[in-house]
N, C-alpha and C positions, 0 to 999 in steps of 0.2 A: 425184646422178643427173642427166644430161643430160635439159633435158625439149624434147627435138625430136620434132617433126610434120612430116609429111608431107600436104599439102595437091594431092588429085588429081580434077582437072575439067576436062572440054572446054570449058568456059565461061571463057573471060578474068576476066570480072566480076565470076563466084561467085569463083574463086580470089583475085581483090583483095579481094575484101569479107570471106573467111576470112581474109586475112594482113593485113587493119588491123585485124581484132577483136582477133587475138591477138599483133599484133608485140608486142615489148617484154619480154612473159612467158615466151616460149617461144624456140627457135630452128627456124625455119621455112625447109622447101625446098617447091618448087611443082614438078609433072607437070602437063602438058595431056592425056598419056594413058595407056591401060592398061601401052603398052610403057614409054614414058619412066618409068612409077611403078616400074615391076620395074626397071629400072638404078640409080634414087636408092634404093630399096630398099638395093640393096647397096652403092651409096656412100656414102651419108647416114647410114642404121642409125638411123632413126626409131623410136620408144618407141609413135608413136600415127601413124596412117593415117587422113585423113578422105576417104574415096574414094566418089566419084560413083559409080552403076549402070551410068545410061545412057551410055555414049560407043562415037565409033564407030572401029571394027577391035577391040580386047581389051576385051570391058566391066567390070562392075566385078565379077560373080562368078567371072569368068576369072583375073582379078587376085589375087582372094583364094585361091582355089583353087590357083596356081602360088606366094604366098606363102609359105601354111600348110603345102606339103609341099618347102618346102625348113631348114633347119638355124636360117638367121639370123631366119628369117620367125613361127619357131612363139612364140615369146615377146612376139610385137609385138599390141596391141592396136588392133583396125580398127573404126572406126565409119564401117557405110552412110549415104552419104544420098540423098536420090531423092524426084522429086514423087511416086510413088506411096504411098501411106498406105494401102492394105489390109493386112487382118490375115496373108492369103497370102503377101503381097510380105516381110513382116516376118518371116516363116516361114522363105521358103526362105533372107533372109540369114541369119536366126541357125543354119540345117539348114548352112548351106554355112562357117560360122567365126566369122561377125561376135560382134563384144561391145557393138555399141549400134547403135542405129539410127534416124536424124532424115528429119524431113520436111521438103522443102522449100515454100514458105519458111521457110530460116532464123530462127528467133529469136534475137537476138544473144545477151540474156541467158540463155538455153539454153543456147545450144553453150558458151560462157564455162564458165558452170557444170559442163557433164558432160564437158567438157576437165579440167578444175580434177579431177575425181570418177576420171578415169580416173588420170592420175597418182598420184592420191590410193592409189587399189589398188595399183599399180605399185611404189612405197613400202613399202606395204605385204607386198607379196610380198617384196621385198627384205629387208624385217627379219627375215619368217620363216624364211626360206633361209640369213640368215645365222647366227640363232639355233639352227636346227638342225645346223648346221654344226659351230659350238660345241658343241655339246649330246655331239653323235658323237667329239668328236677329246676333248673331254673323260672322254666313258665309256670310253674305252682305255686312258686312265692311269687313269684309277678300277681298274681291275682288277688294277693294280700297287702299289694304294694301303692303308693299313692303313683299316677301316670308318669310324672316326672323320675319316680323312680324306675318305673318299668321302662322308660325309652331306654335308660341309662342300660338296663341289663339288656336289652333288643340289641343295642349299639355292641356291646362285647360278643355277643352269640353271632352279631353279622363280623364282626371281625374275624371270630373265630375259623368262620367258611370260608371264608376270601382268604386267609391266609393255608388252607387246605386247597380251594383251588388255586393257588398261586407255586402250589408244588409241583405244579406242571406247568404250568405256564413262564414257569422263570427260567424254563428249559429252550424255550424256543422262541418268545418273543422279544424284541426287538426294544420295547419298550414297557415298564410295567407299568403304566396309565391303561393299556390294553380291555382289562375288566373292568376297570370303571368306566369307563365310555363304552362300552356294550352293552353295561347294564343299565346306562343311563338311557342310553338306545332305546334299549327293549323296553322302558317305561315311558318312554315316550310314544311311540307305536302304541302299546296296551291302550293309553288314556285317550290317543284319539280313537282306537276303534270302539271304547266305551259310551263314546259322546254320541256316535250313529249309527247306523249300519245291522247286518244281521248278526254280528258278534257282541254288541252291546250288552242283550241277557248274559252272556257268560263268563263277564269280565265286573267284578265286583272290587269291593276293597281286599278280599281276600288275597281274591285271585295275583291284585299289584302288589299285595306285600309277600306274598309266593314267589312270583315274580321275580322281585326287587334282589330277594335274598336267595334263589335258586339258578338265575341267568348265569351267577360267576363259573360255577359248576359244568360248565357244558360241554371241558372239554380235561376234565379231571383225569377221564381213561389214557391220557397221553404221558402219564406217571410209569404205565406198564410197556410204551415201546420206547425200545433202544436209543441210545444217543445218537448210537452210528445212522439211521436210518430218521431220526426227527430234524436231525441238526443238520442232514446232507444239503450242498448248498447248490449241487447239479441236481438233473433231470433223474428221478425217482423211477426204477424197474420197475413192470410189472406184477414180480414177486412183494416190491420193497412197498407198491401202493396199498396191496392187496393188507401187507401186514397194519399199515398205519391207520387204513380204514376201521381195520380192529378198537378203535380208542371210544369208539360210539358203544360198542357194547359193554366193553369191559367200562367203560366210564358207570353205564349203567346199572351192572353187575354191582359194583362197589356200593353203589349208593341205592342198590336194592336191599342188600345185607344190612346197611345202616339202618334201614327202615323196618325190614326181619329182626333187627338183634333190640330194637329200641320198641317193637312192640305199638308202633304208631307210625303216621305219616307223613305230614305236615309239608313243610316247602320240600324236605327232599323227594317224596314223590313224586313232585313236580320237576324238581332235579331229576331226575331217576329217567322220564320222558325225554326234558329237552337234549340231556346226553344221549340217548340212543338214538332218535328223530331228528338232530337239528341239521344232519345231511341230507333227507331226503327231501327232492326236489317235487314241487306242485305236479309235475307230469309227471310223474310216477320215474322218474330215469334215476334218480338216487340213492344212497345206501342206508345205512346195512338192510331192509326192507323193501325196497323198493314201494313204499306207500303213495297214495297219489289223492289230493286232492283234501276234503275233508277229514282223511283216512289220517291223516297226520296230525298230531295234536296241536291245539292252539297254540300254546306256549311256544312250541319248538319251532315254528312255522315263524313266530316273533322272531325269535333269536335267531333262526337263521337270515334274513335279511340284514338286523343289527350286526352281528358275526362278520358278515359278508363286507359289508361299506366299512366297518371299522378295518377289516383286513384290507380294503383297496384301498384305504386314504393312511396308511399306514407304511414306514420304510419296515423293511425283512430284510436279511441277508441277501435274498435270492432276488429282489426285485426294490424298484423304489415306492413311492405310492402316489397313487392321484391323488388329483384335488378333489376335493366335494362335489361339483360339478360333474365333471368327467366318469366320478361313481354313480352321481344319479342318473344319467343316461346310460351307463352300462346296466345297471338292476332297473329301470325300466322298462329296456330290450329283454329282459328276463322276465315281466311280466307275465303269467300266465305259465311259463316252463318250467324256470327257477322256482320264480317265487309268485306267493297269493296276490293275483291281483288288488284284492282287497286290503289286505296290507301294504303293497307298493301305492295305492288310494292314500293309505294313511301317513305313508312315507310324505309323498310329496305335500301332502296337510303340514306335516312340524318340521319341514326340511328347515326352516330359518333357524328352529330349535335346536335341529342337530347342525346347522353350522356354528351356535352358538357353545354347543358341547364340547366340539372339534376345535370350537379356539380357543376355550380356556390352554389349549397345547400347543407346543409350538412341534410341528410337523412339516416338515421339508416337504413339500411335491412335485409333481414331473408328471407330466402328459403323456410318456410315453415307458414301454417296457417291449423293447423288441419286437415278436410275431406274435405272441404270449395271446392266444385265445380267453373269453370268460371264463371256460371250462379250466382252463390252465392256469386261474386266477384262484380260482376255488380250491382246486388243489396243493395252488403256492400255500394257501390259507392257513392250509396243514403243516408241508412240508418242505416246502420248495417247487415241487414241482411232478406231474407226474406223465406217464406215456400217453 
């Protein structure tokens, strides 16, 4: 992938100071203003926009505004910059398209960074789009195919995701059996809520092989934050949480486009949900939406309990892991807050199942992790740890 920038400022100086931070890495064109940036726009075909607000005749939400509703504009990632730093100013860019937004002054090791961060998604998008591409031109011959053949091409398309979500996940986990035993999780939860319950209607064959092949996915968005901030092995700022929680959206952004650019839906819409939902808690106290109750989708509401016990019976950097035991008493006290009652029902129905999943591994455990609250367990989940 080409990685050209677009560098747009009435300022001489800022534009020099952008284009020695990142010559070398990138290929770089320069606008002094809103108009000249709409022309290199379509000549250049820049990947990333780092565009000034303030300029004078077309300023910078005009800019983006005549970007975003044309063809070659809507794929292109814009990062505002501007001396103003209120939360409002920061508002209306992301209300108006933007996908990031710096203050000026400059920090050089910043921008570096969340240039590095944008392409990084960019990449990322790329794979998924391409994979699902595959995935689609594949299930056409599948339907030409005698069964035995079609598993064989099912098996390549599920390798293919698992080793797309494992591009984040090799970043921070501790061990790579991690998605497999979540996934394996979540299908086990799915099958007993199938057998009884009020969830039964809504949980078909479809639904577990959606399932099966979209749980890996849940945490894909963590491709687009920082080392510095994923791999930290202390107690997470509340700047540094506020960023990491971002991986639910952006996880879902990515594999919303996948689903955009491929013209169909299939598991990754199902991806596409459990990435954005599978933090929000039954009581509504979780993120990025704060959704509560029914309001959260099925899948996601699966996988976050799966998510959860694999993360507490699992060694991290920042903590060691309980036993089986130990986890199911802590996500039962979560009943009702964390997580679906109904699901913790189903939990403790195949708990011999999931200790049977748990020991195909061999996983060191410990009873104990300091003062470390549930809530501080969730967030280790992520990152270590947060305020």
């Amino acid at each position: 992938m080409s990685k050209k920038i677009l560098i747009v400022d009435d300022d001489k100086a800022m534009r020099d100071l952008y284009a020695r931070l990142l010559h070398g890495e990138y290929e770089l064109a320069l606008a002094a203003s809103g108009e000249e940036a709409l022309e290199k726009i379509e000549t250049f075909a820049p990947k990333l926009v780092l565009l000034d607000i303030e300029m004078p005749g077309i300023d910078g939400y005009e800019v983006l505004e005549r970007m975003k509703s044309t063809r070659s504009g809507t794929g292109i990632h814009v990062t505002m910059v501007s001396g103003k730093s209120s939360r409002e100013d920061q508002q209306r860019a992301f209300e108006a398209g933007a996908d990031d937004y710096m203050v000026k002054p400059i920090d050089p090791c910043e921008m570096t960074s969340r240039v590095r961060l944008h392409f990084r998604l960019h990449d990322a998008v790329g794979r998924v789009t391409t994979i699902e591409s595959e995935i689609e031109s594949r299930n056409r011959y599948i339907e030409q195919m005698a069964e035995e053949q079609a598993r064989e091409l099912i098996s390549t398309q599920d390798v293919a995701v698992f080793t797309l979500a494992s591009l984040a996940e090799a970043r921070d986990e501790g061990t790579g059996q991690h998605l497999v035993r979540m996934r394996s999780y979540s299908q086990l939860l799915a099958e007993s809520l199938q057998e009884e319950g009020p969830y039964a209607s809504q949980i078909n064959a479809r639904f577990l092989d959606d399932l099966f092949r979209s749980s890996p996915l849940h945490d894909v968005g963590k491709v687009a934050i920082s080392d510095a901030i994923l791999l930290k092995p202390g107690r997470l700022t509340k700047e540094e949480f506020e960023t990491i929680k971002q991986h639910t959206t952006i996880g879902a952004n990515i594999l919303d486009q996948a689903v955009f650019h491929s013209r169909g839906g299939g598991f990754l819409s199902m991806g596409a949900l459990i990435a954005r939902f599978h933090h929000e808690w039954f009581d509504g106290t979780g993120y990025p939406a704060g959704l509560a109750g029914d309001e959260i989708p099925l899948p996601a509401r699966i996988v976050a309990l799966a998510d959860v016990f694999d993360a507490l019976t699992s060694v991290r950097p920042y903590k060691p892991a309980f036993s089986p035991f130990k986890a199911r008493r802590m996500i039962e006290e979560e009943s009702g807050t964390h997580f679906d009652p109904l699901i913790v029902k189903a939990f403790r129905a195949r708990f011999d199942d999931f200790l049977a999943v748990h020991g195909q591994f061999d996983t060191p455990t410990r009873e104990t992790v300091g003062a470390m609250s549930f809530v501080e367990h969730e967030c280790a989940e992520l990152a270590g740890s947060c305020p």
